[in-house]
KEMI-531228 format. One record per atom (N, C-alpha, C): x, y, z; residue in one letter. Coordinates in steps of 0.1 Angstrom, whole numbers, plus 5000, padded with zeros to 4 digits. Atoms other than C-alpha are relative to their C-alpha. Layout:
XYZA/...
This chain:
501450015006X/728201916266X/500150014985X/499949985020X/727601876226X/498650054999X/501049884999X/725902186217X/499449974985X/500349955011X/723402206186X/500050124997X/499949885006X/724202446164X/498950044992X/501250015014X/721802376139X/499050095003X/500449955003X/719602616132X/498350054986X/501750035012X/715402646113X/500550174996X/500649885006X/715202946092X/499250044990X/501250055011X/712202916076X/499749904992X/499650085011X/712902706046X/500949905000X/498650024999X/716202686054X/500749895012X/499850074983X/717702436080X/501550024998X/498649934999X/721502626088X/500849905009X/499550074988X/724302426105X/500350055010X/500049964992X/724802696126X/499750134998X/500549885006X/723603076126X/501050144998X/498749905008X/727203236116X/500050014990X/499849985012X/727103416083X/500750104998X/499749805003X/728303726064X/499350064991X/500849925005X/727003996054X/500850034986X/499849945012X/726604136019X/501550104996X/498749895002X/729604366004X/500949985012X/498649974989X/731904286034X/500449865001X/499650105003X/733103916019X/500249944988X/499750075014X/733303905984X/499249954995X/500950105006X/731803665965X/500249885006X/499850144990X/733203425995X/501549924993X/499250035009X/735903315970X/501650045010X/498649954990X/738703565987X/499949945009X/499750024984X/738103466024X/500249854999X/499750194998X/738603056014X/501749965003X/498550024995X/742303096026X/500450035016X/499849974987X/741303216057X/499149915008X/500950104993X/738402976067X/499349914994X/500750125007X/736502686054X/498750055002X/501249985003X/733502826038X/498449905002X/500950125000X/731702476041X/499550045017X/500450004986X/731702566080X/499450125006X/500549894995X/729702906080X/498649934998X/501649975001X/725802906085X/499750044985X/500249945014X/725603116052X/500650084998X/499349905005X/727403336030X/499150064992X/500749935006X/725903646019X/500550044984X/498950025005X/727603685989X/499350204990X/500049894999X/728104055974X/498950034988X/501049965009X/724904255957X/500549984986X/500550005015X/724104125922X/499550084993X/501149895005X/722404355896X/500449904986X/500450135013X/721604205860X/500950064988X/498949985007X/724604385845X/501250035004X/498849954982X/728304465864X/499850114998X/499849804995X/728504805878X/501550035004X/498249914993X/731805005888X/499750065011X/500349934988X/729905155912X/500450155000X/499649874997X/731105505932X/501750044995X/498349955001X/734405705919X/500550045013X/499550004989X/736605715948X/500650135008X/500150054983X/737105775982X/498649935001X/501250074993X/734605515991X/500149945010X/500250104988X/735705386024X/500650085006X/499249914991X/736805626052X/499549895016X/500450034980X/737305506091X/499050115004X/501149934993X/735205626116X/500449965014X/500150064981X/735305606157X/500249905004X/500250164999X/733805316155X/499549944991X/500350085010X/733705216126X/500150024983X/499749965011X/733505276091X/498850094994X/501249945008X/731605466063X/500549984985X/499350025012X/731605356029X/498950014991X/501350005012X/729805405995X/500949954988X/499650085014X/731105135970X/499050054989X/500549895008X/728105225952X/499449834995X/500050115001X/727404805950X/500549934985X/499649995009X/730004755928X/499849824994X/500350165004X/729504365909X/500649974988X/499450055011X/730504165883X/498549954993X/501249985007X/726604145873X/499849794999X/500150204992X/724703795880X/500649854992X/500450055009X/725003645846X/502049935006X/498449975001X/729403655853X/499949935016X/499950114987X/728903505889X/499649885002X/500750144995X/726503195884X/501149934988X/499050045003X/729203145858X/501549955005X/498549994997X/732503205873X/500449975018X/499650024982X/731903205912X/499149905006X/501550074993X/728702975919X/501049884999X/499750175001X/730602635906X/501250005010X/499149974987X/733502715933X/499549975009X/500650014983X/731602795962X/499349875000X/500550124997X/729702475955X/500949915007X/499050094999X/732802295951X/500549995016X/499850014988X/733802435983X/498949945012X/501450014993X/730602355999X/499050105009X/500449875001X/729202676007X/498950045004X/501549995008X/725802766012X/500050114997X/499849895008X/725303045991X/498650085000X/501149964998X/722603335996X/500650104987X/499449885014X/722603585962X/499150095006X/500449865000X/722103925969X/499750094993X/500649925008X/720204125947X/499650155001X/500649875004X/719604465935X/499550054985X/500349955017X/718204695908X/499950155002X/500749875000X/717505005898X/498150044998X/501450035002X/714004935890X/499049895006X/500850164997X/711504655901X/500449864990X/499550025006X/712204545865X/501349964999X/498750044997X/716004515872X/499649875013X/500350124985X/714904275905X/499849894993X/500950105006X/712804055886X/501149954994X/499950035011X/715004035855X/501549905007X/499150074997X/717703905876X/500149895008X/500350164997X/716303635899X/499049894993X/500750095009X/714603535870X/501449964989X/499550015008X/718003495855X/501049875010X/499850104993X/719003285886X/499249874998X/501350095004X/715603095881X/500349885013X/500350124992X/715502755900X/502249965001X/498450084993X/719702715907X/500049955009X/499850084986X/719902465932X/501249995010X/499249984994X/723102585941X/500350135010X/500449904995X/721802885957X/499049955009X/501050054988X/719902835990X/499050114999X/501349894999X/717803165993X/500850144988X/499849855007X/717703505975X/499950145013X/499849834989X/718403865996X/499650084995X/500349855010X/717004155983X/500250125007X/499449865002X/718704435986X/498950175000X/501049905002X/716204745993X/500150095006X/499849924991X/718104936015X/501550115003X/498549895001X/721505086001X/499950134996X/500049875005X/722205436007X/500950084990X/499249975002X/724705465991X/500250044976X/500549965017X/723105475950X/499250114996X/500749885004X/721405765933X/498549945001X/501650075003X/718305525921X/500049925009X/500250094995X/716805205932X/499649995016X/499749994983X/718005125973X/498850055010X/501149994986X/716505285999X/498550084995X/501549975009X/713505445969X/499449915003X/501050074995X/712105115981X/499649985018X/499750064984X/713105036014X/499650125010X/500249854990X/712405386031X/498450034994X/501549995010X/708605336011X/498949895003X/500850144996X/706205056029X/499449954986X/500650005013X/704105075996X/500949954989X/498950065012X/706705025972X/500949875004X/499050174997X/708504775989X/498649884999X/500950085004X/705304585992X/499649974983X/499850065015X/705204635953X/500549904993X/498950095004X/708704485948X/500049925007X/500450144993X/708004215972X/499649924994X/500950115008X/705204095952X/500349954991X/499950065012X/706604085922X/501349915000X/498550104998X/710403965931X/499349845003X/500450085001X/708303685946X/499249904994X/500350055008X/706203605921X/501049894987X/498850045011X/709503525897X/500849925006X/499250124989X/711103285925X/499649905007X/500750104988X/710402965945X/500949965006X/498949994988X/713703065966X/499650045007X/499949924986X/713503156001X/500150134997X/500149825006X/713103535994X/500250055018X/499749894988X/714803766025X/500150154996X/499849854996X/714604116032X/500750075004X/499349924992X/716904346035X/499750115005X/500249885000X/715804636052X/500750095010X/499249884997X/717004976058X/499650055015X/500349914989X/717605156092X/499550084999X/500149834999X/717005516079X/498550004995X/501449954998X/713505506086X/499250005013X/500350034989X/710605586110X/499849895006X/500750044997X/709305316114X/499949824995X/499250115005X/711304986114X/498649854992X/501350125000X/708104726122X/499050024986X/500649985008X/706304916095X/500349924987X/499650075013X/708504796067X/500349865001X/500250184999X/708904416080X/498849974999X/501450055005X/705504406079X/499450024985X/501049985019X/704904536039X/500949894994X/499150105007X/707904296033X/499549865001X/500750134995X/706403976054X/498550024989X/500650035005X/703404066041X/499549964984X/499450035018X/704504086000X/500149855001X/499250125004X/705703746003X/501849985009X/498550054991X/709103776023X/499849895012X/499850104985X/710203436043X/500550045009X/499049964991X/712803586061X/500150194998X/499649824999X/714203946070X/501750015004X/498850004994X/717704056075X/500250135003X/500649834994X/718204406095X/501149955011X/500749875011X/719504616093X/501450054993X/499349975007X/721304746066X/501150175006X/499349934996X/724105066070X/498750155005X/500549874996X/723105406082X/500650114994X/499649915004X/723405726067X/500850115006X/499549934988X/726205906078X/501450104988X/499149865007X/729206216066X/501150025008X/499149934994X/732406276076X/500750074987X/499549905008X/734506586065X/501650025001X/498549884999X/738006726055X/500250095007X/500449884999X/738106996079X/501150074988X/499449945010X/741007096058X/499850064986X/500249965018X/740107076022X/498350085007X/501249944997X/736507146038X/498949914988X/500450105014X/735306856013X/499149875012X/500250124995X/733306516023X/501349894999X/498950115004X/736206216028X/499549894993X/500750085013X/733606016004X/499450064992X/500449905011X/733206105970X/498949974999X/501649975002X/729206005971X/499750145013X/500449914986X/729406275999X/499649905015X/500450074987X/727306056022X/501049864999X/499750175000X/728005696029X/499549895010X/501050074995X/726705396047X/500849995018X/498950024983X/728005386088X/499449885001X/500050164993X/728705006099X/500950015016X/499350034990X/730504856128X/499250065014X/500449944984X/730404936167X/499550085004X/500949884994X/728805226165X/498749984998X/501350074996X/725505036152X/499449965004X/500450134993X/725104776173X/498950015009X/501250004988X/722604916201X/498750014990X/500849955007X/720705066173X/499749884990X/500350185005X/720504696154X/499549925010X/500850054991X/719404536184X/499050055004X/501449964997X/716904756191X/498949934988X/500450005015X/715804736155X/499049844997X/500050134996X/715704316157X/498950025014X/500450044985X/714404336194X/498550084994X/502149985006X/711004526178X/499149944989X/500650035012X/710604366146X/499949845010X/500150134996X/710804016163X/498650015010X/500949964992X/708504166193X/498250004991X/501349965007X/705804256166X/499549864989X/500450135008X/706403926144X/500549904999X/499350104990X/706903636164X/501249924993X/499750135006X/707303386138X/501150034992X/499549995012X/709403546110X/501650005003X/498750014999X/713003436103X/501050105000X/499549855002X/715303716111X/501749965003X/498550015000X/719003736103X/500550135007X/499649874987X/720404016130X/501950034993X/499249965006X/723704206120X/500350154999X/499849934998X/725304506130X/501050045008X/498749964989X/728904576149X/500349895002X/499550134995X/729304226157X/501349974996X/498350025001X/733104146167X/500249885010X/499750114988X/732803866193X/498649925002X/501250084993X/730803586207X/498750085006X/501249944993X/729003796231X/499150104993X/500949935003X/727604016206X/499249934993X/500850125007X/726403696184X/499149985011X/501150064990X/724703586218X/498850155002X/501149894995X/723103956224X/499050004990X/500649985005X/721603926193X/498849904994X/501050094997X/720103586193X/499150035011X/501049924989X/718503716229X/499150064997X/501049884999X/717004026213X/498749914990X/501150045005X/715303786188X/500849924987X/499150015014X/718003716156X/499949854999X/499550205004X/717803326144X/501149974995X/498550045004X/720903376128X/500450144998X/499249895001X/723903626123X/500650044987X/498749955006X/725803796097X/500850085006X/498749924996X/729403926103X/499750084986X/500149875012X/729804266083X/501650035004X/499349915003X/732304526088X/501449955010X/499350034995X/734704316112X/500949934992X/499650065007X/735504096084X/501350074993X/498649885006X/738004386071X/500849945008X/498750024993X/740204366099X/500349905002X/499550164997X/739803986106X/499449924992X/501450085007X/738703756078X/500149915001X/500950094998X/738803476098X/499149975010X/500950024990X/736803566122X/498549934999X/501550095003X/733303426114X/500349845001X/500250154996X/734603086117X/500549975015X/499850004987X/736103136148X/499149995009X/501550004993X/732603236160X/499649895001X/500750124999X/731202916150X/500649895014X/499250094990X/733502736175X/499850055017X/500449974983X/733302986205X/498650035002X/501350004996X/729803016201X/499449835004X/500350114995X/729702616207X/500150035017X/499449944988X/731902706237X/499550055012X/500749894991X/730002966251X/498649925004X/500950074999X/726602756249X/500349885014X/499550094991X/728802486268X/499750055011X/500050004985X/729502626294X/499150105002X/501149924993X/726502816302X/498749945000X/501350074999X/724402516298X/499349994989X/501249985016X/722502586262X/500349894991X/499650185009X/722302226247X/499950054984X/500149945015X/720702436219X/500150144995X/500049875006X/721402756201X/499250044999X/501549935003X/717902826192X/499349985015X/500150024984X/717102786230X/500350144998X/499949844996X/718603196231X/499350074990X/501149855013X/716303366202X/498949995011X/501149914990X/714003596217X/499649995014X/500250024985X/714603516254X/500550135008X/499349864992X/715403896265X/499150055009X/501249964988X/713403986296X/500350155002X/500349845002X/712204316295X/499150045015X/501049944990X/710604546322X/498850074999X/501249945006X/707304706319X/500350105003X/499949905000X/707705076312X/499150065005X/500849914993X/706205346334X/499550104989X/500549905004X/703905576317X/500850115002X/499249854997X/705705856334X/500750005015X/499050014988X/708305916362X/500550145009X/499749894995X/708206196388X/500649995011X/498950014985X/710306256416X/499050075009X/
């Protein structure tokens, strides 16, 4: 069977809905030895800000169970130094390129996809509103309906890119904040960003990351990302949603188109394997094959749910 891959996301028409995620691929540049960039869906490419940063003083990356915990602290080479130095590459390679943005301020947002402006070598813009891992800025918006609806309005006022949302797990009330984002002006949504999490020295009796906290990715995620997707999609049918969290294999790509995801980023797998994402693109044909699915978008939001009992007595 010849499966389409292709993929609608809003604006956007994807050859297939394999990407990666922010800070866990570079600027896409590194991983072009390990896979042909031209053959992912989208590359997220690592948070921007409108000057470079150094980010966190180190320990910034400790294992975990399952998975990791890290606070880079979103270290960059600042936007002005990437649409310079890395954008004419990735074209070259053929690429499609999503810029990831941050700030410390609303001001900082603006000042930098207004410093992007109309590049036609940039498919959409990401905004960033959800790292725990800074003192300022991050999750001050994304953990704030009101304020993200602020910065929504105005980041979109300054762009006629695809505008996506990054938002943060470490709140009550996931639907809440896709809805101040969708309703600001966000096309798309991407969810969900790391989790707030601590491990310790028992020895020294210290945190093993010098911001103390840091962001938890990988396998340990993943139910709690599908949930996340599986309610925001439930509450808003239409909106394009990039899903992303633990993914290490086909079957978790497929769980997350199910729960509702139009497309994927790989994150924290990309460490141990950086070619996996292209790999995906191939066994996710594969897997469609043989299970019959002529089309990819044929599995977004087909998860059959049961109707929950009010209450259960024995």
């Amino acid at each position: 069977m010849t499966v389409d891959l292709s993929t609608a996301f809003g604006r956007l028409r994807l050859k297939n809905p394999i990407g990666t995620a922010s800070g866990t691929f570079g600027y896409g540049l590194e991983f072009a030895e390990y896979l042909p960039l031209a053959a992912l869906g989208a590359i997220s490419v690592k948070g921007l800000s409108r000057r470079p940063c150094h980010g966190n003083p180190p320990p910034r990356i400790c294992e975990t169970d399952a998975g990791m915990l890290n606070a880079i602290g979103l270290q960059n080479v600042g936007v002005d130094a990437f649409l310079a130095d890395k954008l004419p590459e990735l074209a070259r390679l053929g690429a499609t390129v999503i810029a990831n943005v941050w700030g410390d301020t609303e001001n900082d947002y603006v000042e930098v996809v207004e410093r992007i402006g109309a590049e036609r070598r940039i498919a959409a813009i990401e905004m960033n509103v959800s790292c725990p891992n800074v003192v300022r800025g991050g999750m001050i918006f994304g953990n704030n309906p009101d304020a993200l609806a602020g910065l929504v309005k105005r980041v979109r006022a300054a762009t006629r890119h695809p505008l996506i949302v990054k938002l943060s797990p470490n709140v009550t009330d996931i639907v809440a904040s896709a809805r101040a984002a969708v309703d600001a002006g966000a096309d798309a949504l991407s969810l969900i960003n790391t989790l707030v999490g601590l491990a310790i020295d028992i020895e020294r009796r210290e945190p093993k990351i010098g911001f103390t906290t840091g962001g938890l990715s990988g396998p340990a995620i993943r139910p709690i990302a599908l949930r996340m997707v599986w309610e925001v999609r439930t509450a808003l049918p239409k909106v394009p949603i990039f899903g992303m969290g633990g993914i290490e294999t086909v079957e978790h790509v497929v769980e997350f188109l199910i729960a509702g995801a139009n497309a994927v980023q790989i994150g924290t797998a990309n460490f141990r394997d950086p070619s996996l994402a292209g790999r995906l693109v191939e066994e996710l044909s594969t897997w469609c094959s043989a299970h019959g699915v002529a089309r990819v978008s044929d599995l977004v939001g087909t998860l059959k749910t049961r109707p929950r009992p009010d209450h259960f007595f024995s």
